[in-house]
C-alpha positions in Angstrom: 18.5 -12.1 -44.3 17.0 -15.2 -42.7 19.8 -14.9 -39.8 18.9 -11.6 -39.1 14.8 -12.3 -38.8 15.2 -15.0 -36.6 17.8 -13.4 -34.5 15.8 -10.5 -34.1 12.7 -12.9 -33.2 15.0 -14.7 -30.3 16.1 -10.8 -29.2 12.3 -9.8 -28.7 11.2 -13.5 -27.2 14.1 -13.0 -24.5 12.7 -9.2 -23.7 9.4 -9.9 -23.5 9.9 -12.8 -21.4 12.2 -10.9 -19.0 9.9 -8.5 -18.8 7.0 -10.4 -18.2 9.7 -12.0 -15.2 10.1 -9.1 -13.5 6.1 -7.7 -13.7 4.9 -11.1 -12.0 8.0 -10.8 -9.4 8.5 -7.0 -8.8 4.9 -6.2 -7.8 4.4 -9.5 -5.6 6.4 -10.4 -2.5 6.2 -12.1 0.5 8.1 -10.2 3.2 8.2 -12.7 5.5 8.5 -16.6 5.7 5.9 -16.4 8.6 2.8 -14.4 9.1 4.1 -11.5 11.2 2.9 -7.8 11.5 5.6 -5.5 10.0 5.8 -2.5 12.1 8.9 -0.6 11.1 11.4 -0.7 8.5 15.8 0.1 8.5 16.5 2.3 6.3 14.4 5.7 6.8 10.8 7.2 7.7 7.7 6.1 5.2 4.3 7.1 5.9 0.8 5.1 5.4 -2.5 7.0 5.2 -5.2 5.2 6.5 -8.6 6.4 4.7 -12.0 5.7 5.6 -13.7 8.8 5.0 -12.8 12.0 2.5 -12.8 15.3 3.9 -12.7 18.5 2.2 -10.0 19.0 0.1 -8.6 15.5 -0.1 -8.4 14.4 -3.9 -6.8 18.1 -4.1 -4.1 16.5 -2.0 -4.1 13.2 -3.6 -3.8 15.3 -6.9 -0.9 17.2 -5.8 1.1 14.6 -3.4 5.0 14.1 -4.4 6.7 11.3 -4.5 7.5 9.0 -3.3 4.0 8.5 -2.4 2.8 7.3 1.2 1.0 4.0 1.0 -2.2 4.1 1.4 -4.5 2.0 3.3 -7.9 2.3 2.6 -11.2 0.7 3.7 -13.5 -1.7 1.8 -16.9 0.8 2.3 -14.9 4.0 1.3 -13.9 2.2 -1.9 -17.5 1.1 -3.2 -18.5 5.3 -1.8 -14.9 6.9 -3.7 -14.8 5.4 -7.1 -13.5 8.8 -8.1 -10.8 9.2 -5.8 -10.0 5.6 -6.5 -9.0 6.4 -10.1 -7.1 9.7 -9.0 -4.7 6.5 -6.9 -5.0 4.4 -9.9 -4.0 6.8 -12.1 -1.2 8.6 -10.6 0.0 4.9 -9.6 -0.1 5.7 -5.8 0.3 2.4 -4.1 -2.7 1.1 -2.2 -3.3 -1.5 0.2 -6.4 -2.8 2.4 -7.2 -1.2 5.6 -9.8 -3.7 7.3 -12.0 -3.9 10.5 -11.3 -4.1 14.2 -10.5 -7.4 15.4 -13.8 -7.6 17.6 -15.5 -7.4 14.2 -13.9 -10.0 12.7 -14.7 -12.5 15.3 -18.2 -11.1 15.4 -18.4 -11.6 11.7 -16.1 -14.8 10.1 -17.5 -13.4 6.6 -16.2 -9.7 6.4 -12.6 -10.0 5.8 -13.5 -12.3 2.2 -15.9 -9.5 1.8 -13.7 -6.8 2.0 -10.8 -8.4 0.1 -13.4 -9.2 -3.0 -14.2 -5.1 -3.2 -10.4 -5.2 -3.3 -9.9 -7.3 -5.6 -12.6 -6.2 -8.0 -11.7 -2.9 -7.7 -8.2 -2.8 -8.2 -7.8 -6.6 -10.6 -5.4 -7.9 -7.4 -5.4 -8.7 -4.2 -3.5 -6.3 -1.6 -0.1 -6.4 -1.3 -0.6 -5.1 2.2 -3.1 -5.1 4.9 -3.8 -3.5 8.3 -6.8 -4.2 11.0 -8.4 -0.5 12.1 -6.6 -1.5 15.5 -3.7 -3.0 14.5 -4.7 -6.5 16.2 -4.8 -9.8 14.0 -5.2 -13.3 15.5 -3.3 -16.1 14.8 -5.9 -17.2 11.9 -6.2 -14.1 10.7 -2.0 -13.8 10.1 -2.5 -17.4 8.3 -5.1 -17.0 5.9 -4.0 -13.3 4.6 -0.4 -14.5 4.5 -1.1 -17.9 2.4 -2.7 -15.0 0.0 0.6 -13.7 -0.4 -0.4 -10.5 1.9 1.6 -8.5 4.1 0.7 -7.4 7.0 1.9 -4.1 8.2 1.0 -1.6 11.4 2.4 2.2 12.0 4.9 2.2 14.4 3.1 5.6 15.3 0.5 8.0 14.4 1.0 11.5 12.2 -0.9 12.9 15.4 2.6 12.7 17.6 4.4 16.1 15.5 6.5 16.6 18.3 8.1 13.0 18.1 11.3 12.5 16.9 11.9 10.4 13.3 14.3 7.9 13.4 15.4 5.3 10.8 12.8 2.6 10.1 9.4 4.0 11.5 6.2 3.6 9.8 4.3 7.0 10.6 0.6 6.7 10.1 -2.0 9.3 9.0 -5.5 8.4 9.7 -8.5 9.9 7.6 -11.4 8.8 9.4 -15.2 10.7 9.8 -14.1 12.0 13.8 -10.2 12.8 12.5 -9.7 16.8 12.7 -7.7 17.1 9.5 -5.4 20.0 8.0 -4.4 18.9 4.5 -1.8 22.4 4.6 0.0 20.8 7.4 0.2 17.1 6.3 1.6 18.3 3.4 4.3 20.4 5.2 5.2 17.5 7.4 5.5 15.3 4.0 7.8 17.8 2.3 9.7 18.6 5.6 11.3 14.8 6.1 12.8 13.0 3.3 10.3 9.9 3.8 10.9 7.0 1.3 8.6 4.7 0.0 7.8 1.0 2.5 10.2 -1.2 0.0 13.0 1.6 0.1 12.6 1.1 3.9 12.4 -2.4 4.0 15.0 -3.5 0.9 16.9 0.2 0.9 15.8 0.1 -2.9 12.4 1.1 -5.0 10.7 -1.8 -6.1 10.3 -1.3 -10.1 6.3 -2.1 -10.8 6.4 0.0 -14.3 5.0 -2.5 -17.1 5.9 -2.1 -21.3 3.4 -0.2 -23.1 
């Protein structure tokens, strides 16, 4: 009887810890050894949405996306104005990173990115695994300070505004949500289901990254 109890204790010491391994691994990488903006993939097509504003209709969409789910990147001021929508992400487990500023406001303002990655943070108990500037430009110190955070750093390789341009392997097609973006949720939703997109780490790795943690 005794061998049994502490056998069984050894079996649920290993499982725990190797789960514990793989929730502290799986959701956290560094992509590269160097800061560098990652702006395509090898394996297939994924798509990022870049939200700063919600029009009509959009946490219907959220609601009924399939998977596997774009990446989102979405701004600092939109999360403190969305907590709703924020939970509908949380929720459904959509990943979501941090889309920031232009460049020309960071160098007007050497404040706002900690700013905006303390919302993060606070808002979602981690910091981003990915990040994108509103214009796709990071300096040099820029690409150092969000990398020795252990954030990636990511740009579309082109915008869900080109239909007519052909998908090849490794593209990162972006869908902006901004205040001035004309937006038909019918049609983003028939490009989506129309090309057999994969998620960014099934692009980058050609496998899913497992994130799922034990009850």
């Amino acid at each position: 009887m005794l061998k049994t109890l502490v056998s069984l204790a050894f079996c649920l010491i290993i499982v725990f810890f190797y789960f514990d391994e793989k929730n502290t691994i799986f959701p956290v990488f560094h992509l590269t050894e160097t800061p560098m903006i990652v702006t395509k993939g090898q394996f297939g097509a994924s798509l990022l949405v870049e939200v700063s504003y919600s029009h009509e209709g959009f946490d219907d969409w959220i609601a009924t996306l399939p998977k596997p789910y774009p990446l989102f990147l979405v701004d600092s001021d939109w999360i403190l104005r969305s907590p709703d929508i924020v939970e509908l992400l949380i929720e459904r487990n959509i990943p979501v990173g941090l889309l920031g500023s232009t460049q020309e406001e960071y160098e007007a303002d050497d404040r706002l990115l900690e700013r905006q990655l303390t919302v993060y943070e606070k808002t979602f108990s981690q910091v981003p695994l990915w990040f994108a500037t509103r214009d796709y430009l990071m300096d040099e110190k820029m690409q150092q300070t969000l990398h020795g955070r252990g954030i990636n750093l990511i740009a579309p390789t082109y915008s869900f505004t080109t239909l007519k341009k052909k998908i090849t392997d490794g593209d990162f097609i972006s869908i902006p949500l901004h205040r001035d973006t004309v937006v038909s949720f019918q049609e983003m939703q028939h490009y989506i289901t129309s090309h057999p997109f994969l998620s960014i780490e099934e692009n980058l790795f050609g496998y899913e990254l497992q994130t799922k943690r034990i009850p």
